[in-house]
mmCIF entry with sequence, helices, sheets and N, C-alpha, C, O atoms, coordinates in Angstrom:
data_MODEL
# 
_entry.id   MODEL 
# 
_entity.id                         1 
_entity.type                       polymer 
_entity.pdbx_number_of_molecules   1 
# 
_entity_poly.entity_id                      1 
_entity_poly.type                           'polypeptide(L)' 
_entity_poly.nstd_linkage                   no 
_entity_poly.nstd_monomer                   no 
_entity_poly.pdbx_seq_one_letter_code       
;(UNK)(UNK)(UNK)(UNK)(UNK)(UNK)(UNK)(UNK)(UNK)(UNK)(UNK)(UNK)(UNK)(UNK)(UNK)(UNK)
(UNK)(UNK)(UNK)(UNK)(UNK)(UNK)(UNK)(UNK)(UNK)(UNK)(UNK)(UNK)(UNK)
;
_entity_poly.pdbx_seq_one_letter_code_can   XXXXXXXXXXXXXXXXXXXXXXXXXXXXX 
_entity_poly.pdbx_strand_id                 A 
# 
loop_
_entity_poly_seq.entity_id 
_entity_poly_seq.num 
_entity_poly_seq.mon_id 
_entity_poly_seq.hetero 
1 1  UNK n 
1 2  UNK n 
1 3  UNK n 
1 4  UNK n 
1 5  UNK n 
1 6  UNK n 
1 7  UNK n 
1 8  UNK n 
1 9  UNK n 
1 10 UNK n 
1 11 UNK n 
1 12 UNK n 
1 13 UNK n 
1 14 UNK n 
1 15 UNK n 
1 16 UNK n 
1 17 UNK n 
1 18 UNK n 
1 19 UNK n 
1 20 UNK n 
1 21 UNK n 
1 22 UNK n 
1 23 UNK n 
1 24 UNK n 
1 25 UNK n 
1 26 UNK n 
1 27 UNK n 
1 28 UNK n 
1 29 UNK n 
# 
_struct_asym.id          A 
_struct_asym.entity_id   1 
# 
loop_
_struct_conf.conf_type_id 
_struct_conf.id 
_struct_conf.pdbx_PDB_helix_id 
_struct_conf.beg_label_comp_id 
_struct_conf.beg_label_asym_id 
_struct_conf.beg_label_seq_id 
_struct_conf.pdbx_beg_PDB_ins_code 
_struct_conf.end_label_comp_id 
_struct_conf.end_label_asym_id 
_struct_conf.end_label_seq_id 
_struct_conf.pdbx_end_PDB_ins_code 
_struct_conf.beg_auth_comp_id 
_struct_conf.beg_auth_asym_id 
_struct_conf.beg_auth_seq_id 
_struct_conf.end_auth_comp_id 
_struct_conf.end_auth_asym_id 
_struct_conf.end_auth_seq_id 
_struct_conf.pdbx_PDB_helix_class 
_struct_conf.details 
_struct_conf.pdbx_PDB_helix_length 
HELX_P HELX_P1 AA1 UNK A 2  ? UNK A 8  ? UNK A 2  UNK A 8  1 ? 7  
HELX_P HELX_P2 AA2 UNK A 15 ? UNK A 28 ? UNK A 15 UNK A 28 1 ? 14 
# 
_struct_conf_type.id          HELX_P 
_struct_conf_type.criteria    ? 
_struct_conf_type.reference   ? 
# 
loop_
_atom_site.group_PDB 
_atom_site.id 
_atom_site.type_symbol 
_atom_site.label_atom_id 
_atom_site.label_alt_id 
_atom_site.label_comp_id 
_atom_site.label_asym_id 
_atom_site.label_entity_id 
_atom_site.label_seq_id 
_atom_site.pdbx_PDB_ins_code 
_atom_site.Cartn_x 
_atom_site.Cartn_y 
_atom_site.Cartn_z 
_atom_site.occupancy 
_atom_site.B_iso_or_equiv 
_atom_site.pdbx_formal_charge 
_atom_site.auth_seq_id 
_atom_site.auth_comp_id 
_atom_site.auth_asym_id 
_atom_site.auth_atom_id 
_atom_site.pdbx_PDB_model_num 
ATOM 1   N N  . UNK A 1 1  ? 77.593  98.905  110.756 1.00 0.00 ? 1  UNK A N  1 
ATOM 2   C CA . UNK A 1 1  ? 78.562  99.968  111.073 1.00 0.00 ? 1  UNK A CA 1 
ATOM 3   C C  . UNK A 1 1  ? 79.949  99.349  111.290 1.00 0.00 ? 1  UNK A C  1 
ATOM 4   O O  . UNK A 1 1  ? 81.014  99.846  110.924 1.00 0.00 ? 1  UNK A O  1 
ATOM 5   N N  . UNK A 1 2  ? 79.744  97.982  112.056 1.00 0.00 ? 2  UNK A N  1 
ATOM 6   C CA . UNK A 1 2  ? 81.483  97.464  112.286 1.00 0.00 ? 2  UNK A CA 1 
ATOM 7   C C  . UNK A 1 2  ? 81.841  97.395  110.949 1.00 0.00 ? 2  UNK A C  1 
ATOM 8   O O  . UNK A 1 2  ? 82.632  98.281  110.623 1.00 0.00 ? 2  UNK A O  1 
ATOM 9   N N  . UNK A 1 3  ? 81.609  96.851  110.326 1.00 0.00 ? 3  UNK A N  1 
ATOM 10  C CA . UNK A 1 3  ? 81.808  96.683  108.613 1.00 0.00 ? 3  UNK A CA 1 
ATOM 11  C C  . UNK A 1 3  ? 83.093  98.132  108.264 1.00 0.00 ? 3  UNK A C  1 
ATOM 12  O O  . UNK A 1 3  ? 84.304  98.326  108.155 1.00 0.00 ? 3  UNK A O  1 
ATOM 13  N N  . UNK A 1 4  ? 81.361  99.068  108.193 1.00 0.00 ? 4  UNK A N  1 
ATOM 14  C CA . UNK A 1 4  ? 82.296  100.400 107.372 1.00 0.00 ? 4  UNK A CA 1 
ATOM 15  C C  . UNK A 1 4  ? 83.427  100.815 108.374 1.00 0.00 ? 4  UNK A C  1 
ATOM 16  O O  . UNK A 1 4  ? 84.524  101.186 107.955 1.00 0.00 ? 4  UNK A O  1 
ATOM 17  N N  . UNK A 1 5  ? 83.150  100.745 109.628 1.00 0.00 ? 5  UNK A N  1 
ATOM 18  C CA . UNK A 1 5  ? 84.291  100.822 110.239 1.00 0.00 ? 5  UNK A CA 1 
ATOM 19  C C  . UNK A 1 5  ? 85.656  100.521 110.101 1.00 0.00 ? 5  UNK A C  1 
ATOM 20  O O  . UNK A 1 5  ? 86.660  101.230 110.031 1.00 0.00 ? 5  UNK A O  1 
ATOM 21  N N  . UNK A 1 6  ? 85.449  99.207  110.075 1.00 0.00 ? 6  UNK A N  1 
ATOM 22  C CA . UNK A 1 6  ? 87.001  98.643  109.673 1.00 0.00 ? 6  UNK A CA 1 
ATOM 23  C C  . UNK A 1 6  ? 87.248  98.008  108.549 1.00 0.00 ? 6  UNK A C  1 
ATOM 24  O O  . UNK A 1 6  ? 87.920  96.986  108.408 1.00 0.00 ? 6  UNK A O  1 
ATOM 25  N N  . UNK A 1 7  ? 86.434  98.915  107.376 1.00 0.00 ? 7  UNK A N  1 
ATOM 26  C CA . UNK A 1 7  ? 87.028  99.432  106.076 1.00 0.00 ? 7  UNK A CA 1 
ATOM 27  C C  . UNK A 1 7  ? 87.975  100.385 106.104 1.00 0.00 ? 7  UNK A C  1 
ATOM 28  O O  . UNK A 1 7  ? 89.099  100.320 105.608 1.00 0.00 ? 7  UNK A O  1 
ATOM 29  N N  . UNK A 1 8  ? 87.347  101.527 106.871 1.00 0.00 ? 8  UNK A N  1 
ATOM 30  C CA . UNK A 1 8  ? 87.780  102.883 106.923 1.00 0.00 ? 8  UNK A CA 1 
ATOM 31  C C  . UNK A 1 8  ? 89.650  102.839 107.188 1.00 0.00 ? 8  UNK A C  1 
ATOM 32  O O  . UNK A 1 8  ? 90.638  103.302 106.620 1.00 0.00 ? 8  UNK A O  1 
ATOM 33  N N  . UNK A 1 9  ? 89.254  101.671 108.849 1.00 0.00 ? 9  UNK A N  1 
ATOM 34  C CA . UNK A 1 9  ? 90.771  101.520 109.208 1.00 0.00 ? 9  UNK A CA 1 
ATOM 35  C C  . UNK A 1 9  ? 92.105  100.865 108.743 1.00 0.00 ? 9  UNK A C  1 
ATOM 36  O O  . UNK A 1 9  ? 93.317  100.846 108.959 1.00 0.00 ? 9  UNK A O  1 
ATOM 37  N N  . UNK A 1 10 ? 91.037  100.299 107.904 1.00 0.00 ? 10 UNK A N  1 
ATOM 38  C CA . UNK A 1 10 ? 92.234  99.491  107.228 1.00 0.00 ? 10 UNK A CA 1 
ATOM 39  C C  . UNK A 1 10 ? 92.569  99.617  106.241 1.00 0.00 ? 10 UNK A C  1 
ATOM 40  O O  . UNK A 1 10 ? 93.314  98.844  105.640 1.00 0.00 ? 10 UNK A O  1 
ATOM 41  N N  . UNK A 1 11 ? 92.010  100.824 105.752 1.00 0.00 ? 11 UNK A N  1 
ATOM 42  C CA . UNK A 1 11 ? 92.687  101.176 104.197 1.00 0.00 ? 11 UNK A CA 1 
ATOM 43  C C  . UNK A 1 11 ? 93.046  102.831 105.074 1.00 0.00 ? 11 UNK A C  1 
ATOM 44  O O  . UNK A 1 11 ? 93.521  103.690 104.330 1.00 0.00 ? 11 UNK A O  1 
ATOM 45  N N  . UNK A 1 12 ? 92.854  103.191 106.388 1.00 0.00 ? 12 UNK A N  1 
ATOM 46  C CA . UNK A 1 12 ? 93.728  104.386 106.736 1.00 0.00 ? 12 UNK A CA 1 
ATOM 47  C C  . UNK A 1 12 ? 94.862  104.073 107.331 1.00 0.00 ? 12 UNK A C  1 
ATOM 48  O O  . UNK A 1 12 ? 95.852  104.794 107.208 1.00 0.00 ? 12 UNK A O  1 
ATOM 49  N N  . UNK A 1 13 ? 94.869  102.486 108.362 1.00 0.00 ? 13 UNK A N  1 
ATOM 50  C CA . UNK A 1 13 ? 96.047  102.629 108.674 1.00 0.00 ? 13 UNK A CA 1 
ATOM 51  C C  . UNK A 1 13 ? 97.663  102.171 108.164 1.00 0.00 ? 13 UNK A C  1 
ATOM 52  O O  . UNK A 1 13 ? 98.737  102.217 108.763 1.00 0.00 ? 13 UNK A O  1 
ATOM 53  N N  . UNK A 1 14 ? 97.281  101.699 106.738 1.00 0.00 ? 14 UNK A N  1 
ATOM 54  C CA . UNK A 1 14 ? 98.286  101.427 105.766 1.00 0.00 ? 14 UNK A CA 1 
ATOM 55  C C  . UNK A 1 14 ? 98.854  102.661 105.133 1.00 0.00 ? 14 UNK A C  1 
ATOM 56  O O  . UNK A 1 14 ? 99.977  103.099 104.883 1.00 0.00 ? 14 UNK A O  1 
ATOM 57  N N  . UNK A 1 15 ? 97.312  103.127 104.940 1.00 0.00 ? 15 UNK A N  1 
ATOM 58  C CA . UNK A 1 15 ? 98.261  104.532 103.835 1.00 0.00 ? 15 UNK A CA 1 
ATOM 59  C C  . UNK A 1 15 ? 98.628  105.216 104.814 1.00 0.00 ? 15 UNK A C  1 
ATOM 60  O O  . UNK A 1 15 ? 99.326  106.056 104.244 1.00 0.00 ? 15 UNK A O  1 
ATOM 61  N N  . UNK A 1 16 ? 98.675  105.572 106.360 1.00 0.00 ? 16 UNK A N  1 
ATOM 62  C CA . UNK A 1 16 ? 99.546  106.778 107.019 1.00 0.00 ? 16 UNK A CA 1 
ATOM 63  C C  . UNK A 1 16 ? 100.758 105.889 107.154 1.00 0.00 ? 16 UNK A C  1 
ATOM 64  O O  . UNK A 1 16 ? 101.683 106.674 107.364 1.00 0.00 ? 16 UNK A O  1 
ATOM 65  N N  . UNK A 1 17 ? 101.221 104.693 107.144 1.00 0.00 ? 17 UNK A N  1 
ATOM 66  C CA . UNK A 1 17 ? 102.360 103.523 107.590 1.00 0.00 ? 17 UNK A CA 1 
ATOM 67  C C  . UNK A 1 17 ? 103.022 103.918 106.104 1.00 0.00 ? 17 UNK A C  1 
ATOM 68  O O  . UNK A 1 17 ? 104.201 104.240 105.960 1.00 0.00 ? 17 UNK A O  1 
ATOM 69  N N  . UNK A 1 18 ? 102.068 103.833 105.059 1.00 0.00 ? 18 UNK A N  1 
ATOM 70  C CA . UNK A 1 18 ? 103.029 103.619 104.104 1.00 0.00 ? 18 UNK A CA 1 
ATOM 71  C C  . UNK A 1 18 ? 103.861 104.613 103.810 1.00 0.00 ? 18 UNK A C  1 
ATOM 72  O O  . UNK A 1 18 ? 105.064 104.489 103.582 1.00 0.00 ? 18 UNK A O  1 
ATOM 73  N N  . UNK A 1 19 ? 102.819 106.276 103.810 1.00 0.00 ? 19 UNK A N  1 
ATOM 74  C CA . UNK A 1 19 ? 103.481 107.618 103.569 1.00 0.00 ? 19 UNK A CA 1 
ATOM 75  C C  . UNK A 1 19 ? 104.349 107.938 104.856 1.00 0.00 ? 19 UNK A C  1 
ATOM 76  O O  . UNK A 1 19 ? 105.316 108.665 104.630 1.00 0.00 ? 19 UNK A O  1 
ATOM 77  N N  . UNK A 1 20 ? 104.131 107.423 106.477 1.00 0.00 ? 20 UNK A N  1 
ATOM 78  C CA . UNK A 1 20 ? 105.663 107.350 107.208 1.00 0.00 ? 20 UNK A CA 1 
ATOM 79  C C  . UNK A 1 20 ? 106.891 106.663 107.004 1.00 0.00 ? 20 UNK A C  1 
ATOM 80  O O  . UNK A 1 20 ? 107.955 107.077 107.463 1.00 0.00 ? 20 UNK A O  1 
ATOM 81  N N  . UNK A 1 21 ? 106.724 105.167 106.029 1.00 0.00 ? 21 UNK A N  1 
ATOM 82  C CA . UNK A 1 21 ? 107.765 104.774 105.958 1.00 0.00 ? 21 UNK A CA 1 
ATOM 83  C C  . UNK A 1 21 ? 108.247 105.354 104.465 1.00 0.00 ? 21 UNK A C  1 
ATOM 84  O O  . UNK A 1 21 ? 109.384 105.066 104.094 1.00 0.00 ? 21 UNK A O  1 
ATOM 85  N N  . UNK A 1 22 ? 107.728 105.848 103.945 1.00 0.00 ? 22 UNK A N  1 
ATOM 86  C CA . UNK A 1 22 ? 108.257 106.581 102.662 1.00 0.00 ? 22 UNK A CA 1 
ATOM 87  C C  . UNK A 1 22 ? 109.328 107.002 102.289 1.00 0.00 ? 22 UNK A C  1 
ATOM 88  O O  . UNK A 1 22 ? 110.144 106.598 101.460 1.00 0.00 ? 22 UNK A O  1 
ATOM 89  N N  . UNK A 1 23 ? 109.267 108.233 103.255 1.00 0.00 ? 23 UNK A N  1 
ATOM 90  C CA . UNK A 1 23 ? 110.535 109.102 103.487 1.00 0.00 ? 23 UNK A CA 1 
ATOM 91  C C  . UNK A 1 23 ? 111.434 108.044 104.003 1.00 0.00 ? 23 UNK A C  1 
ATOM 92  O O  . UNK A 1 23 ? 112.251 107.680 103.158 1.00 0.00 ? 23 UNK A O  1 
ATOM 93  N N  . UNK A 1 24 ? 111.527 107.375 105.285 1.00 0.00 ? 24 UNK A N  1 
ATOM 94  C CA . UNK A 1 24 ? 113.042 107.211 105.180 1.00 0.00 ? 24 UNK A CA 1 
ATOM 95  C C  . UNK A 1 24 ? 113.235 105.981 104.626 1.00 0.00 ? 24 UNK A C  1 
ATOM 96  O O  . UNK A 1 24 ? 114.455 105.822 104.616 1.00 0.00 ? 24 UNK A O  1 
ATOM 97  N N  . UNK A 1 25 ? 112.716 105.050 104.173 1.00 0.00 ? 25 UNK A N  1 
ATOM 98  C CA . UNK A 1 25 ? 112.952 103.918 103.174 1.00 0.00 ? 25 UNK A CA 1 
ATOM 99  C C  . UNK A 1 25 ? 113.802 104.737 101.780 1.00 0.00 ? 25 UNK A C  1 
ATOM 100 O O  . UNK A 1 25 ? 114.659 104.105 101.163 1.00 0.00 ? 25 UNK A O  1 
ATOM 101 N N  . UNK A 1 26 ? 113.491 106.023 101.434 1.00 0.00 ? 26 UNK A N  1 
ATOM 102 C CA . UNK A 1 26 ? 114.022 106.447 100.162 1.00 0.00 ? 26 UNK A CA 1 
ATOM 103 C C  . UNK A 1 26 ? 115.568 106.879 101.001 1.00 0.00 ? 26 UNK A C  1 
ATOM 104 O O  . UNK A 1 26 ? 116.674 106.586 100.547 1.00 0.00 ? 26 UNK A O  1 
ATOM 105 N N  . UNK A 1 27 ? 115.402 107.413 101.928 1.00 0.00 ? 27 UNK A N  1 
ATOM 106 C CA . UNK A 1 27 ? 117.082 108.011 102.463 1.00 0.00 ? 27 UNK A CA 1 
ATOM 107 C C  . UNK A 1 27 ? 117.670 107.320 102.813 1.00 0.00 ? 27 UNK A C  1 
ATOM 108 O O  . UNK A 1 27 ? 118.879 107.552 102.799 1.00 0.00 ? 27 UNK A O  1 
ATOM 109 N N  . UNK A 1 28 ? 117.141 105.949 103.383 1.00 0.00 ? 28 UNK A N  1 
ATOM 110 C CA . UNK A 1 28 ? 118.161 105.095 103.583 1.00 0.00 ? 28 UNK A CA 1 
ATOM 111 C C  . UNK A 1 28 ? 118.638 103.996 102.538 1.00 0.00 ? 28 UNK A C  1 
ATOM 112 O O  . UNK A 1 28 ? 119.650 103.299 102.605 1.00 0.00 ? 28 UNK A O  1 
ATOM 113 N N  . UNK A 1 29 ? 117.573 104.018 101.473 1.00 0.00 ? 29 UNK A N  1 
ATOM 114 C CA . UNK A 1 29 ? 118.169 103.097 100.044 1.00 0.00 ? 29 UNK A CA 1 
ATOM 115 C C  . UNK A 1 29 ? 119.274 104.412 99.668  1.00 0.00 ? 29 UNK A C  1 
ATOM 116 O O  . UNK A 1 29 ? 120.017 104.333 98.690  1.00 0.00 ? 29 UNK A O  1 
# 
């Protein structure tokens, strides 16, 4: 279970980081 666990987190807590820094990385380039 730790395994699938921190699969889960670590491919969720990039993609919510990446789609927050999204937006303003584009408004501020």
């Amino acid at each position: 279970m730790s395994g699938v666990y921190t699969k889960v987190e670590t491919e969720t807590v990039p993609q919510l980081l990446n789609i927050d820094l999204s937006p303003p990385c584009g408004l501020l380039e």
